[in-house]
C-alpha positions as CSV (number, residue, x, y, z in Angstrom):
1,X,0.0,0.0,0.0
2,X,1.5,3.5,-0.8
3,X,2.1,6.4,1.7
4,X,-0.8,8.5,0.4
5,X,-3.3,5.7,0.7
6,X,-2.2,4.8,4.1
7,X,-1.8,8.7,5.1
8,X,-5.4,9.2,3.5
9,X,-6.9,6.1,5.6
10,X,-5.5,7.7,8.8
11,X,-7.5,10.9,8.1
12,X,-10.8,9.9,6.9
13,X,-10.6,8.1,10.3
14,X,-9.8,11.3,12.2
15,X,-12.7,13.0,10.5
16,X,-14.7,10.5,10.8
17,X,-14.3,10.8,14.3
18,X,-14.9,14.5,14.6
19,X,-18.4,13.9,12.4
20,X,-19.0,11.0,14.9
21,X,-18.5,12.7,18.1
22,X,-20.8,15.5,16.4
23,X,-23.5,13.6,15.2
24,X,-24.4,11.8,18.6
25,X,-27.1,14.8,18.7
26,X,-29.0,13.6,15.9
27,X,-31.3,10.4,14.8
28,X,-29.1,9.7,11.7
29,X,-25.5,8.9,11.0
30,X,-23.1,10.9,8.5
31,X,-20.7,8.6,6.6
32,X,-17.8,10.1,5.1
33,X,-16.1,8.3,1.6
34,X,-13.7,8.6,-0.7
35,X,-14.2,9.2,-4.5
36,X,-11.2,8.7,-6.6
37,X,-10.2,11.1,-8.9
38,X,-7.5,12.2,-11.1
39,X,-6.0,14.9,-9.7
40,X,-8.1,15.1,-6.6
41,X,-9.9,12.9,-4.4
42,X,-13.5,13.7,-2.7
43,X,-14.3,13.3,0.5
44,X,-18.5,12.7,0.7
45,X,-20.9,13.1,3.3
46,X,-23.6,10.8,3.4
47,X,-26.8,11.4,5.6
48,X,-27.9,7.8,6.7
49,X,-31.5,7.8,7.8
50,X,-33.9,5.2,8.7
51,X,-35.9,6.3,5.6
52,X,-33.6,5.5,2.9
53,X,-35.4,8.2,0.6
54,X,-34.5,11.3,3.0
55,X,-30.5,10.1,2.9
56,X,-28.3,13.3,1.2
57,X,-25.0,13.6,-0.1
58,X,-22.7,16.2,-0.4
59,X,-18.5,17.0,-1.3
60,X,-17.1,17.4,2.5
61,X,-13.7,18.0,1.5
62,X,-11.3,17.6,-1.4
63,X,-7.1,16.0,-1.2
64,X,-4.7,16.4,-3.8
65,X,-3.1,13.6,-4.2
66,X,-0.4,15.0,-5.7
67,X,0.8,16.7,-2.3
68,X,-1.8,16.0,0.1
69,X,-3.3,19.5,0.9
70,X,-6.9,19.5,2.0
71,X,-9.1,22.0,0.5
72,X,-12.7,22.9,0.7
73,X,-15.1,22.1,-1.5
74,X,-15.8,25.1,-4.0
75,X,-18.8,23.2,-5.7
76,X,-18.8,19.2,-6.3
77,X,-16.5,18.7,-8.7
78,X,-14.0,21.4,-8.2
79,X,-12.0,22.5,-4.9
80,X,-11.6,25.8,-3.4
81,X,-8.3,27.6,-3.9
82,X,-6.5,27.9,-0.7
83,X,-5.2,24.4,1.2
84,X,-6.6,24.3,5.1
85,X,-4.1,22.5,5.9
86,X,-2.2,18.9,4.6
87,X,-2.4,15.4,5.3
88,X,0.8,14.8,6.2
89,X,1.3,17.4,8.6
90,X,1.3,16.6,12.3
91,X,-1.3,19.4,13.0
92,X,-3.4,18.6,9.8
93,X,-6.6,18.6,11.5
94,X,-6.1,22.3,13.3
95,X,-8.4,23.7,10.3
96,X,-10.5,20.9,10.1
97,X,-14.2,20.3,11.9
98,X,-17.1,18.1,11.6
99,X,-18.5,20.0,8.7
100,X,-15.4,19.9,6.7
101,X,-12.0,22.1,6.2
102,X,-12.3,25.8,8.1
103,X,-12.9,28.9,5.9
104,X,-10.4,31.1,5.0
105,X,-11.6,33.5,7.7
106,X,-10.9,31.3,10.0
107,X,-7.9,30.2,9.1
108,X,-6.8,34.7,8.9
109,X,-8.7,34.9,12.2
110,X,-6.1,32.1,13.6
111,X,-3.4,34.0,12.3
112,X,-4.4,37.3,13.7
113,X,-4.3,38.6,10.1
């Protein structure tokens, strides 16, 4: 198994965690998956309900798997600019919440810029 596949496993589990520990409000589950791409893959949220017809879907975050940053989604097939942060980095999840990667405000805000 390569680096980035291993390194992407480890962080769809910590996020999976944070949407987990989230969720424990709420009558439904939020599954998070990856869609391979070419450049990019796509992290998914998926609403799991009891009624299979009220379950939603929707781009959480995107990775390039060229050098791992994690950016939010701009729209579902196509990533914002701006990484929140990278998978490999030891703080990679400082930027990163239940509903996704942090807005750029945010991330300013952090900085104190």
């Amino acid at each position: 198994m390569n680096y980035y596949k291993t390194t992407l496993d480890s962080f769809l589990i910590e996020c999976q965690s944070l949407v987990d520990e989230h969720m424990r409000k709420y009558s439904w589950e939020q599954l998070l998956l990856v869609k391979k791409g070419r450049r990019y893959d796509k992290i998914v949220s998926e609403d799991i309900h009891e009624e299979p017809h009220r379950n939603s879907t929707r781009v959480w975050a995107f990775v390039d798997k060229i050098n791992g940053d994690i950016l939010k989604p701009e729209g579902w097939k196509k990533p914002a600019k701006h990484a929140r942060g990278n998978i490999y980095d030891e703080d990679r999840m400082l930027f990163v919440s239940h509903s996704g990667p942090a807005y750029m405000d945010t991330i300013k805000e952090y900085y104190g810029a």
